[in-house]
C-alpha beads as a LAMMPS data file, in Angstrom:
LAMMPS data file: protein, C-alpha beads

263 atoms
262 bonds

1 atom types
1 bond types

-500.0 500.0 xlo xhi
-500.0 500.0 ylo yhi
-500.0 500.0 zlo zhi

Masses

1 110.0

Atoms # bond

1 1 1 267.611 307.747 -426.531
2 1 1 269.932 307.579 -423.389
3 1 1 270.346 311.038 -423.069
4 1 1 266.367 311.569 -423.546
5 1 1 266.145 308.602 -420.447
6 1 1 268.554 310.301 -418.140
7 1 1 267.117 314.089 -418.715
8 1 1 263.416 313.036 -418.504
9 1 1 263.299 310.354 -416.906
10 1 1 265.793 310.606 -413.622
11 1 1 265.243 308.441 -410.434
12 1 1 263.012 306.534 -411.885
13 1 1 262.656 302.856 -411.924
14 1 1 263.957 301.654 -416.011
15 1 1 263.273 298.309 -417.757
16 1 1 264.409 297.230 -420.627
17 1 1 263.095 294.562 -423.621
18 1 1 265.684 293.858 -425.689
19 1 1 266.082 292.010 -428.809
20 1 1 268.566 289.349 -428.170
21 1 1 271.153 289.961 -431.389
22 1 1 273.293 292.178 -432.565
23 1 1 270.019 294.937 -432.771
24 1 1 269.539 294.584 -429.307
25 1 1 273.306 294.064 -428.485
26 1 1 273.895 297.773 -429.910
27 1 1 271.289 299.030 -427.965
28 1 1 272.968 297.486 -424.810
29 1 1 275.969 299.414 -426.039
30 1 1 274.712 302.530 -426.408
31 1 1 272.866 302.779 -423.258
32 1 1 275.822 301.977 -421.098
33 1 1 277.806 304.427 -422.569
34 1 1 275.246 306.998 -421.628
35 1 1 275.405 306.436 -418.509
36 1 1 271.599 304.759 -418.264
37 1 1 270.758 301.779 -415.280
38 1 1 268.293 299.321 -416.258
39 1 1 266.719 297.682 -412.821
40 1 1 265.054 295.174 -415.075
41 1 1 266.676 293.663 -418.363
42 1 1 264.373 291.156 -420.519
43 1 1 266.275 289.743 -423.511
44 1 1 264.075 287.489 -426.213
45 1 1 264.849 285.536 -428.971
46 1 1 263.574 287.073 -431.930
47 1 1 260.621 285.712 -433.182
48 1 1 259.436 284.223 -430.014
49 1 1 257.527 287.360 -429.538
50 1 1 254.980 285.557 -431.596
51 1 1 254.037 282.948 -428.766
52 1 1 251.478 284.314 -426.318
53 1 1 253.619 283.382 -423.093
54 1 1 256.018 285.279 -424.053
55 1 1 254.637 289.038 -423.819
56 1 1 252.678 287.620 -420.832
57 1 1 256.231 286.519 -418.917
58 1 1 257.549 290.679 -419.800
59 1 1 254.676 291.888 -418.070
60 1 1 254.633 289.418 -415.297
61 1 1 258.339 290.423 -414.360
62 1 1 257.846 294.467 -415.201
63 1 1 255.367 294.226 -412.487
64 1 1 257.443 291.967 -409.712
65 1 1 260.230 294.529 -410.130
66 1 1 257.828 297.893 -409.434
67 1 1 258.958 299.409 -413.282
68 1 1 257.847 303.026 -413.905
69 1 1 259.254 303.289 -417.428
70 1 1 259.942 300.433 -420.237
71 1 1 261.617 300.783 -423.073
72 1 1 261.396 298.570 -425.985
73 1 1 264.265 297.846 -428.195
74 1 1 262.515 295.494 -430.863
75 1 1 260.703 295.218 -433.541
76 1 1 257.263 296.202 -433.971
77 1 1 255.631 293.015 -433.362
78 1 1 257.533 292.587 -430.106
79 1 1 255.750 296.080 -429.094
80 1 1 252.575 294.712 -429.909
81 1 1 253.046 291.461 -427.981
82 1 1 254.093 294.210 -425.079
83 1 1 251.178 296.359 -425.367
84 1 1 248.444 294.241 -425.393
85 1 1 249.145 292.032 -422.779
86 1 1 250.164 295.232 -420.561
87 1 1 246.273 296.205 -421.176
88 1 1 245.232 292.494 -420.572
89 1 1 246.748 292.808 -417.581
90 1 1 245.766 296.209 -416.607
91 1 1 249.548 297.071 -416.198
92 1 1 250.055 300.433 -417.005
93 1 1 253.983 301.898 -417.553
94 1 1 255.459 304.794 -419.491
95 1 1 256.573 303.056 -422.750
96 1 1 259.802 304.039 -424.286
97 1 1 259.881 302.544 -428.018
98 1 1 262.565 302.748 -430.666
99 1 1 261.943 303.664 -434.102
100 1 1 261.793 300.634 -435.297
101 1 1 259.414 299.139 -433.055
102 1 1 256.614 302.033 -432.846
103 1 1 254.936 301.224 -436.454
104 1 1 251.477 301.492 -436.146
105 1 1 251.080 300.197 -439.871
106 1 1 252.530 297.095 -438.918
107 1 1 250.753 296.846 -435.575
108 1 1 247.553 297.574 -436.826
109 1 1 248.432 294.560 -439.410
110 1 1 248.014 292.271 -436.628
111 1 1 245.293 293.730 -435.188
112 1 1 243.493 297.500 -435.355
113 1 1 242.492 297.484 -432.169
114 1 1 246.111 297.640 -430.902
115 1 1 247.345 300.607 -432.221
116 1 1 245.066 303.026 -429.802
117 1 1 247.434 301.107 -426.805
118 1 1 250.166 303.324 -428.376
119 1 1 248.789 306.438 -427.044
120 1 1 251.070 308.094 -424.695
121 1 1 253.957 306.141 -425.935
122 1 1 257.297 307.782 -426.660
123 1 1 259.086 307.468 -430.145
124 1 1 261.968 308.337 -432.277
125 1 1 261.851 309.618 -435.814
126 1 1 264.616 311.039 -437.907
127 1 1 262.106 311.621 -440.768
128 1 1 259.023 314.568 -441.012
129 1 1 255.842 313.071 -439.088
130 1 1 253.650 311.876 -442.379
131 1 1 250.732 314.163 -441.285
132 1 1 253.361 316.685 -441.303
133 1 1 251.457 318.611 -444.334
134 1 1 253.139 321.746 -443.895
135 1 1 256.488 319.707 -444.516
136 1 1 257.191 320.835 -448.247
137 1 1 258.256 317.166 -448.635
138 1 1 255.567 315.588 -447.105
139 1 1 253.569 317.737 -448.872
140 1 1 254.747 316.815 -452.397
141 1 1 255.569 312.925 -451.302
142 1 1 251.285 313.151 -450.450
143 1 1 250.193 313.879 -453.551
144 1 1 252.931 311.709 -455.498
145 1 1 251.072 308.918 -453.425
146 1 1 247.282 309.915 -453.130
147 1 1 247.476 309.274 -456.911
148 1 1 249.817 306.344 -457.496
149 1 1 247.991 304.629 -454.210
150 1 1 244.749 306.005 -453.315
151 1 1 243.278 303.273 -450.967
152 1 1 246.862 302.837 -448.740
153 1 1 247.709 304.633 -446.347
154 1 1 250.375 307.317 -446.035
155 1 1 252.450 306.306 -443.279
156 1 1 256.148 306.401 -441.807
157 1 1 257.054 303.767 -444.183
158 1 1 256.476 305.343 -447.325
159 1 1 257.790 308.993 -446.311
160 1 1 260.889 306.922 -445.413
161 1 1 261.217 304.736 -448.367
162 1 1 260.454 308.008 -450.707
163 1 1 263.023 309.493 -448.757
164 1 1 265.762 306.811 -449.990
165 1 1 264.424 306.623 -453.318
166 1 1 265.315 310.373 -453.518
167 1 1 268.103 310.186 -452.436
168 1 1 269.162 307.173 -454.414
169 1 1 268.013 308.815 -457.820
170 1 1 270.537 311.396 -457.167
171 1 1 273.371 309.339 -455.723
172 1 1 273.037 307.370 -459.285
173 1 1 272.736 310.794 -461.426
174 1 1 276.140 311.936 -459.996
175 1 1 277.718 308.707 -460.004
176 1 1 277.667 309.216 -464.099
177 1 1 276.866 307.524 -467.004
178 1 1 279.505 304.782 -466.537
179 1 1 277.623 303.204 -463.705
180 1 1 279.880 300.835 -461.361
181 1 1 278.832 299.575 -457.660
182 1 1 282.346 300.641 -456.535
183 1 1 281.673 304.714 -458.857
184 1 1 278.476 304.903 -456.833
185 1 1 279.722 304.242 -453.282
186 1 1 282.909 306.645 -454.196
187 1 1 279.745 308.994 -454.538
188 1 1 277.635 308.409 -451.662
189 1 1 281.379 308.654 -449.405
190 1 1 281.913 312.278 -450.884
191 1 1 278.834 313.617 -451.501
192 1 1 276.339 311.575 -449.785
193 1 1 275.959 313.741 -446.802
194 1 1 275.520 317.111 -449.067
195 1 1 272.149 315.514 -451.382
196 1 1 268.732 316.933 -450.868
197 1 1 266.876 314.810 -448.751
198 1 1 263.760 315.178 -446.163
199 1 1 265.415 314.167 -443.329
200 1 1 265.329 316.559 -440.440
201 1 1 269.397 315.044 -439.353
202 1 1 272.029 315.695 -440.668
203 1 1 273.870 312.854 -442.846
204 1 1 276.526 310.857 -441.733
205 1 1 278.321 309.632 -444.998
206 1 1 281.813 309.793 -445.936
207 1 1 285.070 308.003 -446.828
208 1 1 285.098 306.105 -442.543
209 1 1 281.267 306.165 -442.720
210 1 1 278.190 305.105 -444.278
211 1 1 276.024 305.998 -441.836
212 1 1 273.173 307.773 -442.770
213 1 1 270.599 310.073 -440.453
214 1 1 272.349 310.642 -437.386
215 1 1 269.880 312.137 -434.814
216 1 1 265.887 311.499 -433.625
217 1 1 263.211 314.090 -432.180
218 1 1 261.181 313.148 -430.158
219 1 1 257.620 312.740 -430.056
220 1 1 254.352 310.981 -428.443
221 1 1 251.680 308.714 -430.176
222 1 1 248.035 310.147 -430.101
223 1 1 245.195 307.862 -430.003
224 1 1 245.415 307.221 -433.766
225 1 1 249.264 305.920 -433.412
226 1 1 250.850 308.802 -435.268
227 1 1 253.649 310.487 -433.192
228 1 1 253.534 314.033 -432.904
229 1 1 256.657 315.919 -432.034
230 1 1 256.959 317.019 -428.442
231 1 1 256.231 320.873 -428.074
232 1 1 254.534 320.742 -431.260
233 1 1 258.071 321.523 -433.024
234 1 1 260.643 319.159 -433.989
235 1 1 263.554 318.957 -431.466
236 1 1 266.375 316.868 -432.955
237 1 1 269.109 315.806 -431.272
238 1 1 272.621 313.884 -433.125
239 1 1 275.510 312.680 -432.312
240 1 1 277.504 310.080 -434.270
241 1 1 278.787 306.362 -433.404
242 1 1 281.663 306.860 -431.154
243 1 1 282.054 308.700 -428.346
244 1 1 280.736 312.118 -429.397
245 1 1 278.201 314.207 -427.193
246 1 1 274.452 314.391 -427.861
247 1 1 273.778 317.509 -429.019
248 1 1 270.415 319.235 -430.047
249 1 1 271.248 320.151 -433.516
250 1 1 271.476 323.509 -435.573
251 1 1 271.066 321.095 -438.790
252 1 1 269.309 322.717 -441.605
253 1 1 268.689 320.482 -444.432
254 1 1 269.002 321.276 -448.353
255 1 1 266.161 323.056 -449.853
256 1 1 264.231 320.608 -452.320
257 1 1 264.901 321.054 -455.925
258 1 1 262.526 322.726 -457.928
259 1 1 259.357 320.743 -458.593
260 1 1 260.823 318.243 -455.957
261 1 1 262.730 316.838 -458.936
262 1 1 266.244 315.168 -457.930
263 1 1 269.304 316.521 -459.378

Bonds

1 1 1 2
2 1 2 3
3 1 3 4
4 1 4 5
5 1 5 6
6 1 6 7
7 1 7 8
8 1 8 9
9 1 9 10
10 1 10 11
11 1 11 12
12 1 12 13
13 1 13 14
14 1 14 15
15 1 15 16
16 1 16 17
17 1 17 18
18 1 18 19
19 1 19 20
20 1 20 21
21 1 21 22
22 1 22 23
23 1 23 24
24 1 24 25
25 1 25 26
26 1 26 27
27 1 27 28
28 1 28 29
29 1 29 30
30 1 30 31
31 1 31 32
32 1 32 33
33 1 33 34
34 1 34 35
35 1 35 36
36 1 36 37
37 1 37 38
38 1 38 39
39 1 39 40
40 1 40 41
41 1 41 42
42 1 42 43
43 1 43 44
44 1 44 45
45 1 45 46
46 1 46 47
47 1 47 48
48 1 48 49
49 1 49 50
50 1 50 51
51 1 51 52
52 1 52 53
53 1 53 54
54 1 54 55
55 1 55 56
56 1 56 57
57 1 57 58
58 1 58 59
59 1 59 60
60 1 60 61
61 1 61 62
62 1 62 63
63 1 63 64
64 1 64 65
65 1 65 66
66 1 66 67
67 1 67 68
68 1 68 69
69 1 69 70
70 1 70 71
71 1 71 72
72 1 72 73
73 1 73 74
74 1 74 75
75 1 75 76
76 1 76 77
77 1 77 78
78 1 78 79
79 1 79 80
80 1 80 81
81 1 81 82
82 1 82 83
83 1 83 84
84 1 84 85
85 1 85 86
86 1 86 87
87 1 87 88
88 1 88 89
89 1 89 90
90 1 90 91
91 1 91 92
92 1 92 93
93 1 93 94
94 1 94 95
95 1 95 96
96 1 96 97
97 1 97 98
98 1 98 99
99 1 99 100
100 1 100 101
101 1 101 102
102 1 102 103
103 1 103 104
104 1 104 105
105 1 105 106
106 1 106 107
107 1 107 108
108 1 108 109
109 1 109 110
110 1 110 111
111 1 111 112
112 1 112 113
113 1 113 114
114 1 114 115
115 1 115 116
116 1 116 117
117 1 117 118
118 1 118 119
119 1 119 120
120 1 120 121
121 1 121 122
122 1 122 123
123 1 123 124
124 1 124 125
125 1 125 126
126 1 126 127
127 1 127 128
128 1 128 129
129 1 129 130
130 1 130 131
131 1 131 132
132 1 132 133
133 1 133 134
134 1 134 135
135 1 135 136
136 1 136 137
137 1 137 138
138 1 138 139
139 1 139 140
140 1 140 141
141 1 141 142
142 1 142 143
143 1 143 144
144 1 144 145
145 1 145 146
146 1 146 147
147 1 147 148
148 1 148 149
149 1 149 150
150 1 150 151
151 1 151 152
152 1 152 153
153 1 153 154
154 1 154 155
155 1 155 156
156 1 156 157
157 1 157 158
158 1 158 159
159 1 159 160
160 1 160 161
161 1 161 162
162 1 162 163
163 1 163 164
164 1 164 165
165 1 165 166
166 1 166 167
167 1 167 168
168 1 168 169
169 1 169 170
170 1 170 171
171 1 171 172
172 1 172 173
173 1 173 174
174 1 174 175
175 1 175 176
176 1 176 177
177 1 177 178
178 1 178 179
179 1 179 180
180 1 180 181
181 1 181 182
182 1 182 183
183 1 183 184
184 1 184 185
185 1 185 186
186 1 186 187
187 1 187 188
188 1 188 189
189 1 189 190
190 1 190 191
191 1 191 192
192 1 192 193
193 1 193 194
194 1 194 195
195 1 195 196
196 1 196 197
197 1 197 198
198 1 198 199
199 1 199 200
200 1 200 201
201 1 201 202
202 1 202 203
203 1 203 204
204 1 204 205
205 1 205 206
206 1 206 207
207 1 207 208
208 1 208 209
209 1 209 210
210 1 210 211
211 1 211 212
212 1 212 213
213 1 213 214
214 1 214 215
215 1 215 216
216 1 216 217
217 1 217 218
218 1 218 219
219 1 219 220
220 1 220 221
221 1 221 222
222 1 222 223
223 1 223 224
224 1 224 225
225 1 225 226
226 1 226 227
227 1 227 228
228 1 228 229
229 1 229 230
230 1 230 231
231 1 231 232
232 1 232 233
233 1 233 234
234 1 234 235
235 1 235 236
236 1 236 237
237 1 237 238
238 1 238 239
239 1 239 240
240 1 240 241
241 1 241 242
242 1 242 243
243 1 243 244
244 1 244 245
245 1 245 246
246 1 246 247
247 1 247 248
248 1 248 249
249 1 249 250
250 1 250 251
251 1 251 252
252 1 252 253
253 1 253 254
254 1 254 255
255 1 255 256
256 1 256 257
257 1 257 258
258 1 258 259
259 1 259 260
260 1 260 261
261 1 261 262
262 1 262 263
């Protein structure tokens, strides 16, 4: 996300809500060591998103300070709290959300009407976008759910917990019969990072990590909150949790098993 900031976003005037905990703490981290300047920092307590001054104070100071671009390091209730008193207030900025915070499932959970303030919003995904039908994965993971769940919707949420459940089924098949917690993380260390999966990053596991995607592409949210990928292609970039370089990535994940079965 810093390097995405610094390349796209140069000169211009950077604020930053935060998540006041180790979440947001991280985040801190990682943009100082790439090198991004935040004119405006806004910490929050989590959960006091939920109290109506509180999004109204973010925008209140985003305007005094003259803010071009915002990013929002929260959850996605805190984006919510951020978007709609932005439109309340007719404040307009170039939002910057993480992945965890751009969920228009959950946003439109509190109220439909907010997810069209997404549009034109910048997010993060490490996964295949879930309208991504051409996505073999997607594809398959579609009609798995279209007939176990036909009145929910297919969203970010279940590509990504599909995703895990995939992965987990084989972590567990090549852990063995004899089961054991500490068998099954001796696994995922050593050959965590080489299981089929539908992540478009590589995998970070291994005997120092357990880590698992390491990179985002990028994308913007249409009117309808999905993000699409910028370019219409997915970009992704990686790096890992020291001091390595962002990189755009060469990555080219495992095919999927016949039938999309996990072996």
């Amino acid at each position: 996300m810093g390097k995405f900031l610094k390349d796209k976003y140069d000169g211009k005037k950077l604020a930053l809500i935060y998540q006041d905990d180790d979440f947001g703490r991280d985040a801190l981290a990682g943009f100082k060591q790439a090198g991004v300047t935040f004119t405006t920092a806004i910490p929050y307590a989590s959960g006091s998103q939920s109290l109506p001054a509180t999004g109204a104070g973010w925008i209140s100071k985003l305007k005094a300070a003259g803010t071009e671009v915002t990013v929002l390091f929260g959850v996605s209730s805190a984006s919510t709290a951020a978007l709609a008193n932005a439109y309340a207030a007719g404040y307009k900025t170039q939002w910057v959300l993480g992945s965890v915070g751009g969920d228009a499932t959950t946003i439109a959970a509190s109220n439909k009407a907010y997810v069209p303030l997404l549009f034109g919003a910048k997010g993060f995904s490490f996964a295949p976008a879930p309208s991504d039908s051409a996505d073999e994965y997607v594809k398959l993971f579609q009609s798995i759910y279209a007939s176990a769940q036909p009145t929910q919707t297919f969203d970010n949420n279940v590509v990504a917990g599909m995703s895990n459940a995939f992965l987990a089924v084989q972590a567990i098949k090549a852990a063995g019969s004899n089961l054991t917690r500490a068998g099954l993380i001796k696994t995922i260390e050593t050959k965590g990072a080489s299981l089929a999966n539908p992540f478009l990053t590589p995998l970070g596991y291994s005997a120092t990590s357990h880590i698992g995607a390491t990179g985002y592409w990028i994308g913007t949210y249409d009117q309808t909150g999905a993000l699409k990928p910028d370019g219409g292609k997915y970009t992704v970039y990686t790096t890992d949790s020291g001091n390595g370089p962002v990189v755009e990535s060469s990555y080219k994940r495992p095919a999927m098993p016949a039938k999309g079965l996990p072996n």
